[in-house]
N, C-alpha and C positions, 0 to 999 in steps of 0.2 A: 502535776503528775507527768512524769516524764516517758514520752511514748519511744518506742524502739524498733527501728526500721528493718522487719525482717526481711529479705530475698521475697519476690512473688513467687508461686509457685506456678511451672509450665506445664501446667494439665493437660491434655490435647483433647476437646470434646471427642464427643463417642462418633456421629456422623464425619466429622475428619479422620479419627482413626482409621473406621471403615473404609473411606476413599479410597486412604493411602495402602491400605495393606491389601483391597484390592488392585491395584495400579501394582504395587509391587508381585504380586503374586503374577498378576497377567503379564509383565516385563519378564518375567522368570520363566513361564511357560512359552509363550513366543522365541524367547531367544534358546530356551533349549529344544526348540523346533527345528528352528534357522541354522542351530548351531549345528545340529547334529556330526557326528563324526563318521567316517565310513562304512564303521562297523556298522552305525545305526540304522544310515542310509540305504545300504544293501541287505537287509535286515525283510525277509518276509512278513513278518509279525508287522508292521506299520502299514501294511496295506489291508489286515484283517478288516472285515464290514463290520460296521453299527448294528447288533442285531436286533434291538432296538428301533431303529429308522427302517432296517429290512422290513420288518415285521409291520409295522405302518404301515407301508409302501404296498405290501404284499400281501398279508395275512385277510386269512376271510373271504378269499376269492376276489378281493380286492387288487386294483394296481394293474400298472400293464403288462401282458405277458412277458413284452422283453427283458424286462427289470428282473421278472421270475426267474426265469431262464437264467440269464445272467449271473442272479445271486448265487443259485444251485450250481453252478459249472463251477464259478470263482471259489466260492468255498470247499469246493471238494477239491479244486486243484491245491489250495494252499493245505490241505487235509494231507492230501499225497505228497504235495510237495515234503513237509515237516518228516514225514515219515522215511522221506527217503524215494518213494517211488516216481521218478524224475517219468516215464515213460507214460501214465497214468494223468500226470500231474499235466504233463503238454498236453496232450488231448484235450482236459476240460478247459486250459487255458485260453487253450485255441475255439473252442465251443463259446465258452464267456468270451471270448474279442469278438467273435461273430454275431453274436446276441446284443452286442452294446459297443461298437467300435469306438467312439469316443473315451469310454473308460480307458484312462493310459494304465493305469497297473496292472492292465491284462498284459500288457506288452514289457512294461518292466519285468513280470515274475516270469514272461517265457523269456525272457532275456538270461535271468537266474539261470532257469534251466537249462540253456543252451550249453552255460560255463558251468554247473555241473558235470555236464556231457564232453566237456572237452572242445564243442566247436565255438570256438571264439569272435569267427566270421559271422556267425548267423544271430550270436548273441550282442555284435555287435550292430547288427540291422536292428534289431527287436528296440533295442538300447536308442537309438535313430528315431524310429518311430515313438516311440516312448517321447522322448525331447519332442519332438513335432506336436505331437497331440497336448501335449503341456505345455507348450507354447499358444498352440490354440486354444486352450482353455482360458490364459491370463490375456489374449486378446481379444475374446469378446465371442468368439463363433459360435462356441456351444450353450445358446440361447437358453436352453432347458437342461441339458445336460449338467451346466456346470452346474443347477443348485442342487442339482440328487447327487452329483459325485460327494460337493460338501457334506450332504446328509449323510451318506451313509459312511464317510469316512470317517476314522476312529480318529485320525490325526491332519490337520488341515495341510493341503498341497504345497508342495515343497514349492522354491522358488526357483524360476526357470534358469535364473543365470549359475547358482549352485548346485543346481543339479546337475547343466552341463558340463562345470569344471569338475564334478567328482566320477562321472562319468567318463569324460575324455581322458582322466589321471588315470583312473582304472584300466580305459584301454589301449592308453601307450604303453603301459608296461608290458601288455603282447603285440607292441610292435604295429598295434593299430591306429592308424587317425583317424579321429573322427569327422573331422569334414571330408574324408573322402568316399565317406561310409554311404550306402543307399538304404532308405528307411524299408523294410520290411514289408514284403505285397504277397502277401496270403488269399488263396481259393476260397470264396465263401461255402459253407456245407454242401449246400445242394447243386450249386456245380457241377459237381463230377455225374450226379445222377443225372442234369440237366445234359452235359454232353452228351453220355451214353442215351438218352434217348434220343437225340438228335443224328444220333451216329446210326441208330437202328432204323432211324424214319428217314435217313437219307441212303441207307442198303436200299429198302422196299422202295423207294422212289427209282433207283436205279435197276435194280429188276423189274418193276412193275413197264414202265417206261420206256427203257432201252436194249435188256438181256429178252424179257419174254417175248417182245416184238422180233426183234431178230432173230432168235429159236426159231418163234412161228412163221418167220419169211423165210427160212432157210429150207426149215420140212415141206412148205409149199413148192418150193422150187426143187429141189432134189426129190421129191414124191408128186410128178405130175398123174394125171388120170392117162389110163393107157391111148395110145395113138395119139396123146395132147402135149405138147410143148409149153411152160409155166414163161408169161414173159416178165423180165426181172426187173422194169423198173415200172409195171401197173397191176402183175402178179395175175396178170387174164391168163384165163388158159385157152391156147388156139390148138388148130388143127396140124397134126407132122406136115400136111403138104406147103401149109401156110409157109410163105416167108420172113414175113411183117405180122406183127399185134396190131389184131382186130380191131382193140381198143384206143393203141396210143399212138400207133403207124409205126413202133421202133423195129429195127429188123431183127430176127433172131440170132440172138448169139451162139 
């Protein structure tokens, strides 16, 4: 009987299929991360939170307030932002950067809002600061920080060398450079209530101190008791025949 050599066939088992089509799926998600294009980049939608990972973090009375805080400001700013209310949108932005300074997209999206507004100076600080802090994240500082940023981001951190070159393309085209830019140094909230008390307890220390004592040395001297002479550098009161204070020997003036 004569046998006949057919081709083998290249089946791929099922465990290598898998492998591969996860390796390709993950190579496909990765690089259309890295890849991203400008439009993408600049794009508010990719800093949206995990709500999800929020809600872990958070939910139940759970979690640390700052994270809270943070969530609620950041999301109501990209809320307003979408909408169009750029005025509304700084506020919370600026509320969530003070709540969580390490989170760079607080600094990215008031960056947005700056070039909404027209000023391109201060968007391009914000934009500064943004690069700094994501640079300190891929270097190791933010200790704790960087695994909740992971967490609750919907999309993993951009790379710091691509985000500076589409950043600095961005703001050469108004004429700006960015290495010559200063990263962005904003008032923490309480601040301004902090000076203003300071400013009211350094009045009353200067009244209490140095105005009401001098009032009261002035009425003493200009309202002596009748036939008495006030002496002005021990504030005794002597007698009109007197020449000299009784007290300190000074002669009357």
């Amino acid at each position: 009987m004569i046998r006949k050599n057919f081709p083998r066939s290249h089946k791929m088992s099922f465990p290598r299929a898998v492998f591969f089509a996860s390796l390709f799926f993950t190579i496909i998600a990765f690089s259309g991360q890295d890849g991203a294009g400008a439009s993408d980049f600049f794009s508010y939608e990719r800093f949206e939170l995990d709500p999800v990972s929020v809600y872990r973090m958070t939910g139940h009375g759970r979690g640390n307030r700052q994270i809270k805080d943070f969530a609620r400001d950041f999301s109501a700013g990209l809320a307003a932002f979408s909408n169009g209310d750029y005025d509304r949108a700084k506020v919370r932005f600026l509320e969530a950067r003070d709540a969580w300074p390490e989170y760079y997209g607080a600094d990215f999206m008031l960056a947005l809002v700056f070039e909404k507004e027209g000023d391109y100076v201060k968007a391009a600080r914000f934009y500064k600061s943004y690069l700094n802090k994501l640079r300190d994240l891929y270097s190791g500082k933010y200790l704790i920080s960087a695994a909740l940023i992971q967490d609750i981001s919907t999309v993993r951190p951009e790379r710091y060398g691509e985000a500076e070159q589409m950043v600095a393309e961005r703001l050469a085209v108004q004429g700006i450079d960015l290495d010559k830019v200063r990263p962005a140094v904003t008032l923490p909230a309480y601040l301004p209530a902090l000076l203003i008390s300071g400013a009211v307890i350094a009045l009353y220390l200067v009244f209490q101190f140095i105005l009401w004592p001098y009032v009261k040395r002035r009425e003493r001297i200009d309202n002596p008791p009748e036939d008495f002479w006030i002496c002005k550098s021990c504030l005794e009161a002597n007698p009109d025949l007197s020449k000299v204070c009784q007290k300190c020997g000074k002669p009357r003036e």
